[in-house]
C-alpha positions in Angstrom: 2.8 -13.8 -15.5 2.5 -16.7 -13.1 2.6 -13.9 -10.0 -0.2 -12.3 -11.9 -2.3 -15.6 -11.9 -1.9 -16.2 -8.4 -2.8 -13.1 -7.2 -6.2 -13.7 -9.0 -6.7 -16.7 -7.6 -6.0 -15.2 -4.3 -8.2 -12.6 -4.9 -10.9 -14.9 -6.2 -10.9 -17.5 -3.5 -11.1 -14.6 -0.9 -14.4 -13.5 -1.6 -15.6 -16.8 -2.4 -14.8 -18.5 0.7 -16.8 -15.5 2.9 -13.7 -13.2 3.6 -14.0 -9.8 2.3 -11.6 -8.3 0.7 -11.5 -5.2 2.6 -11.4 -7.8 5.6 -7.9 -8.5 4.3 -6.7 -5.4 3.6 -7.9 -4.4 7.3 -5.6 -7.0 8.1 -2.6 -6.3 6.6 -2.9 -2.2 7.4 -3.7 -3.4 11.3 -0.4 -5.8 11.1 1.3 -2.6 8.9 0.5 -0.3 11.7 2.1 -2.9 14.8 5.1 -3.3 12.9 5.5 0.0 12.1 5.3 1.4 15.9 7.4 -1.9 17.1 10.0 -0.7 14.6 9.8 2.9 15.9 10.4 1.6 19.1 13.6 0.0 18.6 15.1 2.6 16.2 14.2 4.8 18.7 15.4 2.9 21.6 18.8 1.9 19.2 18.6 -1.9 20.1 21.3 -4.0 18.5 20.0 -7.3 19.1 20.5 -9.6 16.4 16.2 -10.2 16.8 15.4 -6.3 16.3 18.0 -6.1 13.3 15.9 -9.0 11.3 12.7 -7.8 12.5 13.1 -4.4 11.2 14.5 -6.0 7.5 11.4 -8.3 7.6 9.5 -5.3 8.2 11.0 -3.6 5.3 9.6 -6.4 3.0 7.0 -6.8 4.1 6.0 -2.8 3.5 7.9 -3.5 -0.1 5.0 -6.5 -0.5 2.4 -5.1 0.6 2.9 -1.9 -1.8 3.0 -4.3 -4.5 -0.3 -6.2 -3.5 -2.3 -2.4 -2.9 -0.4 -1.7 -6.6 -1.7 -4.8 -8.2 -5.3 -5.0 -6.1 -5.6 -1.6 -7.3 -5.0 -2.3 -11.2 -7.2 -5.5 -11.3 -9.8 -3.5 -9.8 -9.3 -0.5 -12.6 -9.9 -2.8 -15.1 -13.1 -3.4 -14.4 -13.8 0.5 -14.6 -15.6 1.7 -18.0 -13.3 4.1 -20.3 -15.1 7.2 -19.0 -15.2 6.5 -15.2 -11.6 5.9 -15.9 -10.9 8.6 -17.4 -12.7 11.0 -14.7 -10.4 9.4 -12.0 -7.4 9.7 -13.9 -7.9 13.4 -14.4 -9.0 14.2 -10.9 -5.8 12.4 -10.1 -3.8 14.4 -12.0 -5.3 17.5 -11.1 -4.8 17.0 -7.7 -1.3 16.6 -7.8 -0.8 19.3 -9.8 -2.6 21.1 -7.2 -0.3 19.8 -4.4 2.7 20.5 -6.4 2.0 23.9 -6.6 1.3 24.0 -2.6 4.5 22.7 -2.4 5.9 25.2 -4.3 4.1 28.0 -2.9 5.4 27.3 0.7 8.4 26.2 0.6 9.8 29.5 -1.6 8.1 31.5 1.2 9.7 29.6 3.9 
């Protein structure tokens, strides 16, 4: 509960203080993006410095984090939704992956 209040307040004081929200999320997918190609690099390149090894776990969290920020940005924002615009997105939701499914299905029997 307490994570939950703090990630209100964060999300509050953001726009409050002139920084957009999708500012920060800009942010985090720009530093997502570096890490991910330095990461490539050295798994690619199979470096076994003790600096790539912790890089590459703090990477790893910080992926796991920012999955659970997007999760939790995403259900604070939901709430806000009416029942029927709610409703329309959770159906075109599960219509499309139902959809994909099925593509899945579909080629990978034929293949």
């Amino acid at each position: 509960m307490r994570l939950y209040k703090c990630l209100i307040i964060l999300l509050e004081s953001t726009s409050k203080e002139g920084m957009d929200l999708s500012k920060l999320n800009k942010t985090l997918y720009a530093m997502g993006v570096i890490g991910l190609i330095i990461t490539l690099f050295i798994v690619y390149k199979n470096t076994k410095n003790v600096f790539a090894v912790r890089f590459v776990i703090g990477y790893v969290i910080f992926i796991f984090l920012l999955a659970f920020y997007f999760l939790s940005v995403t259900i604070l924002r939901m709430r806000k939704l009416k029942w029927v615009e709610l409703r329309k997105r959770i159906l075109k939701f599960v219509r499309l992956s139902f959809l994909n499914s099925v593509f899945v299905f579909v080629f990978t029997s034929v293949a």
